[in-house]
C-alpha positions in Angstrom: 77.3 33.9 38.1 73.5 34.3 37.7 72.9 31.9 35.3 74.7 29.4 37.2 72.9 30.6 40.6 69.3 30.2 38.4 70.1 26.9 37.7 71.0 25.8 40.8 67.7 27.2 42.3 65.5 25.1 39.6 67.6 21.9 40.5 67.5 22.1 44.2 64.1 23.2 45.6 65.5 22.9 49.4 68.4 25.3 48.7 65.7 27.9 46.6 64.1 27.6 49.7 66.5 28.2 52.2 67.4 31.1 50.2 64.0 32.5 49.7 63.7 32.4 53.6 67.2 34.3 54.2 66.1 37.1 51.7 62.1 37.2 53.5 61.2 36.4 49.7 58.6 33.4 49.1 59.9 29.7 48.4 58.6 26.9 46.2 56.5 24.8 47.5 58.3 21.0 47.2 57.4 17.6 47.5 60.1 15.0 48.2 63.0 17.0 45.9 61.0 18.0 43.3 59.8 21.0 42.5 56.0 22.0 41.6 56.1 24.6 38.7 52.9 25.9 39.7 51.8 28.2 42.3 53.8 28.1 46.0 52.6 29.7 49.2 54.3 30.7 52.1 51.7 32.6 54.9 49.5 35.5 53.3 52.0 35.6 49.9 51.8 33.2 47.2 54.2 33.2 44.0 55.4 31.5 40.9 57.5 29.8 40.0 59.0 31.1 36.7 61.8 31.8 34.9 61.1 35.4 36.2 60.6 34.9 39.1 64.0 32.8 39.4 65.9 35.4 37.4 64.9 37.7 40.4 65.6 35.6 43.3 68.8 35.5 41.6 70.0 38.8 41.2 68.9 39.2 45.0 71.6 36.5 45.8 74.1 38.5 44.6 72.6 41.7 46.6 73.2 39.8 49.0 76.6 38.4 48.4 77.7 42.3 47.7 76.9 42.7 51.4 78.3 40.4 53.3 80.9 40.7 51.3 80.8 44.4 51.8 80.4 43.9 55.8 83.2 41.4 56.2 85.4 44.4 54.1 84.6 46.8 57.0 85.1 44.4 59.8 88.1 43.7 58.7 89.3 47.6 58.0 87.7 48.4 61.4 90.3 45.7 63.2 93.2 46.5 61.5 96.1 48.0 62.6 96.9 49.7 60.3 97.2 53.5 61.0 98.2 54.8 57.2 95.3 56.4 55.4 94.8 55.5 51.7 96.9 56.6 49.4 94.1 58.6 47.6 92.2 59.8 50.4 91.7 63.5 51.2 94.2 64.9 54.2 92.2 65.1 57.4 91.0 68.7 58.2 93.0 70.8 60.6 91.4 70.4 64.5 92.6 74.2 65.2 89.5 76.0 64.3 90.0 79.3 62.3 88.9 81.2 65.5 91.7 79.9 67.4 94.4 81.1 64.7 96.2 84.2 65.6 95.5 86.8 63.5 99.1 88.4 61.9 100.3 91.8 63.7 99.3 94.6 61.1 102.4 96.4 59.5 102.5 99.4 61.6 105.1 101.0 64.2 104.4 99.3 66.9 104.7 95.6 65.2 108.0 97.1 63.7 109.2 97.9 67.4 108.0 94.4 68.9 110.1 92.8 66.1 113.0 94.4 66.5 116.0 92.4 68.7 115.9 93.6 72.5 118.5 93.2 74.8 117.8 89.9 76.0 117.8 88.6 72.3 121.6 89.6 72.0 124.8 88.2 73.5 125.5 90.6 76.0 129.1 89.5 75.9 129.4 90.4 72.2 127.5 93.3 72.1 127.1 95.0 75.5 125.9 98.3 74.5 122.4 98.2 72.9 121.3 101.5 71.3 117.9 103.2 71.6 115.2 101.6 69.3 114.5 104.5 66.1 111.0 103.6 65.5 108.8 105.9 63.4 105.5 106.0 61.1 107.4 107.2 57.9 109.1 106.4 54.3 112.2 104.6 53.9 113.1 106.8 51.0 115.9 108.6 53.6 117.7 105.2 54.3 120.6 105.1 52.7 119.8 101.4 51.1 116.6 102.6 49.3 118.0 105.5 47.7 117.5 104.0 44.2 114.3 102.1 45.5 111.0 104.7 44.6 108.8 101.9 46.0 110.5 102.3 49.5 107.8 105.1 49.6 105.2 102.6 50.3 106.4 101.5 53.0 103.9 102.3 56.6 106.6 102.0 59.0 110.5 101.3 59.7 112.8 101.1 62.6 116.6 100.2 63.4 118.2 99.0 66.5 122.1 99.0 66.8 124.2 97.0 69.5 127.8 96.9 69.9 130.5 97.2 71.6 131.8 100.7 71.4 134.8 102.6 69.1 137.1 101.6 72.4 135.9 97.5 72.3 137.1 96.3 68.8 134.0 97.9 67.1 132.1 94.6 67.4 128.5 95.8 65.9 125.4 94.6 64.4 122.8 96.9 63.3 118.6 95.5 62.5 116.4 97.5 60.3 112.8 96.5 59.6 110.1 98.3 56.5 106.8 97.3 56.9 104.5 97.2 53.8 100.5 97.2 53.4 100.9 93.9 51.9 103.3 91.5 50.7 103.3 92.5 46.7 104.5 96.0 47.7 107.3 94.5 50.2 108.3 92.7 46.8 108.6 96.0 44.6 110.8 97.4 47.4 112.9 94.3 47.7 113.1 93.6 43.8 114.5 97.5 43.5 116.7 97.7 46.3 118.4 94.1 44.9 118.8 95.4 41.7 120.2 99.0 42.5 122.5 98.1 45.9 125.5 99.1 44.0 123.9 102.5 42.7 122.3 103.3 46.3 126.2 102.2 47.6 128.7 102.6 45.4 131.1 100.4 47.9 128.4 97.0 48.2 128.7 94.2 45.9 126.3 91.3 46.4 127.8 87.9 48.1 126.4 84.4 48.5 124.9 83.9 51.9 122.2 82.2 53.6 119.0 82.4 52.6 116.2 83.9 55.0 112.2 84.8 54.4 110.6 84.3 50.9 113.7 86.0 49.0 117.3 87.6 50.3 120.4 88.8 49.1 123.9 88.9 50.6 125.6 92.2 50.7 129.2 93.2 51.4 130.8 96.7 52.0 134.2 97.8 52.0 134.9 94.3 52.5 138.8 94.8 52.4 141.2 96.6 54.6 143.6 97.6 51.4 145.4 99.9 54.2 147.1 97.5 56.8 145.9 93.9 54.6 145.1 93.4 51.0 143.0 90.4 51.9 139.4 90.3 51.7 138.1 90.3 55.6 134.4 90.8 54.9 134.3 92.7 58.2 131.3 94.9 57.0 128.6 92.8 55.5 124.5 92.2 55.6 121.8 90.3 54.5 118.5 91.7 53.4 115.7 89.6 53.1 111.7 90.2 52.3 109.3 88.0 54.6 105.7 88.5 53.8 104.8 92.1 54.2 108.3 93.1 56.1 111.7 93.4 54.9 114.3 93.1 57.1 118.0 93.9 57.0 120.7 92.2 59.5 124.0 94.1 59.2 127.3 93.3 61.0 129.9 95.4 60.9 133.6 96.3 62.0 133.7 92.9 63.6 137.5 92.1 64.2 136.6 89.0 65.5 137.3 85.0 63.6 133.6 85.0 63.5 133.6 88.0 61.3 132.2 86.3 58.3 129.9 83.9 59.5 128.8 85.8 62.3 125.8 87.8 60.2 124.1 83.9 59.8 122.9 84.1 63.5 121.7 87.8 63.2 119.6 87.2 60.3 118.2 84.4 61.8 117.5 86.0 64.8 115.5 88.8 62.8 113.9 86.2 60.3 112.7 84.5 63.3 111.2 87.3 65.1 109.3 88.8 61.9 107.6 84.9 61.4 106.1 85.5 64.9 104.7 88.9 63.9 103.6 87.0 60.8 102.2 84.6 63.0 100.1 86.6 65.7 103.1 85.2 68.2 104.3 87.2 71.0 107.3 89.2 70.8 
């Protein structure tokens, strides 16, 4: 391109000079279409006309190409339509500014009582009584669940809520507990032990296939069959314990006579999963 740009400058004075104007660089001086190869002035600068001095005005043609060609580019990405970023461009920052972030609730008592179901989070028609909140500043080690966990020790706080409806009402029940950590590593030493050791903490659990809640969980049933009055499995005592950050919680259902006694847990743990991501989150409980 530049050799063909210099010898089009040294054939055509008129176009060198129209060129030389465009780029506020000095022309040749011309008479007719000829060129002179001498000196050329154009107001208070004078030049020559060399093979330098053409090699020059060439490159400065292609400067000059680059940026219209460069301008037409944006003008054209600055009218289209297009809303998609490129494929390799960074994400966009977030507009929520870290100040504006809700800072997690710490793992204490009271963040274990906000997270815990109330009685507007239950069905009242399913569970009707709602039992008084057992909130306290202590180690799990005395539940019966972390009885082969040591690392239950670390644990700042825990709390348990039961609702049901009462020995008279079909024993329809569902119990939350909720250990609080310092952090999230020592809420996964508790979980890791207590899923390993349910059956030596309970000799009657054995661990089922449910759905998953938090950042790990386990399925748990417990005296699953009624071998008195029917040999078949009715799963009407079963839990889910799951760890979510720096919590672990524990939804248990239990002597539910109902249809929905084996897919009823689903909802609880939900409900509890749900409520300990808001704590996680700075949310309001």
């Amino acid at each position: 391109m530049r050799a063909v740009l210099t010898e089009e400058i040294s054939s055509d004075a008129e176009f060198a000079e129209q060129l030389a104007a465009l780029l506020h660089a000095p022309s040749h001086q011309h008479t007719g279409s000829r060129v002179t190869p001498s000196r050329t002035s154009r107001g208070p600068l004078t030049t020559n006309n060399t093979r330098a001095r053409r090699w020059s005005l060439a490159a400065g043609i292609v400067l000059a190409v680059l940026v219209v060609a460069l301008a037409a580019y944006g003008g054209v990405r600055l009218f289209d339509n297009d809303d998609d970023p490129p494929r390799n461009a960074p994400a966009e920052p977030s507009t929520t500014r870290p100040g504006d972030r809700a800072a997690a609730l710490p793992p204490t008592a009271d963040t274990v009582r906000r997270i815990l179901p109330d009685r507007s989070s239950m069905d009242a028609r399913e569970y009707p009584w709602a039992g008084t909140p057992d909130v306290r500043r202590t180690s799990a080690t005395g539940l019966s669940i972390c009885r082969a966990a040591p690392t239950c020790r670390m644990a700042t706080a825990v709390g348990a809520v039961t609702f049901g409806r009462g020995e008279n009402e079909g024993e329809n029940r569902a119990e939350f507990l909720v250990i609080a950590f310092p952090d999230d590593a020592a809420a996964h030493k508790a979980y890791v032990d207590i899923v390993q050791d349910i059956e030596e903490a309970d000799p009657g659990s054995r661990k089922v296939e449910l759905e998953p809640r938090g950042d790990e969980s386990q399925g748990i049933d417990q005296d699953g069959t009624d071998t008195e009055n029917n040999p078949t499995e009715r799963h009407i005592n079963r839990s889910l314990i799951f760890r979510q950050g720096a919590f672990i919680g524990i939804a248990h259902q239990m002597d539910d006579p109902t249809e929905q006694r084996s897919t009823r847990i689903h909802g609880l743990s939900a409900l509890l999963a749900d409520r300990i991501a808001k704590a996680e989150a700075g949310k309001s409980l």
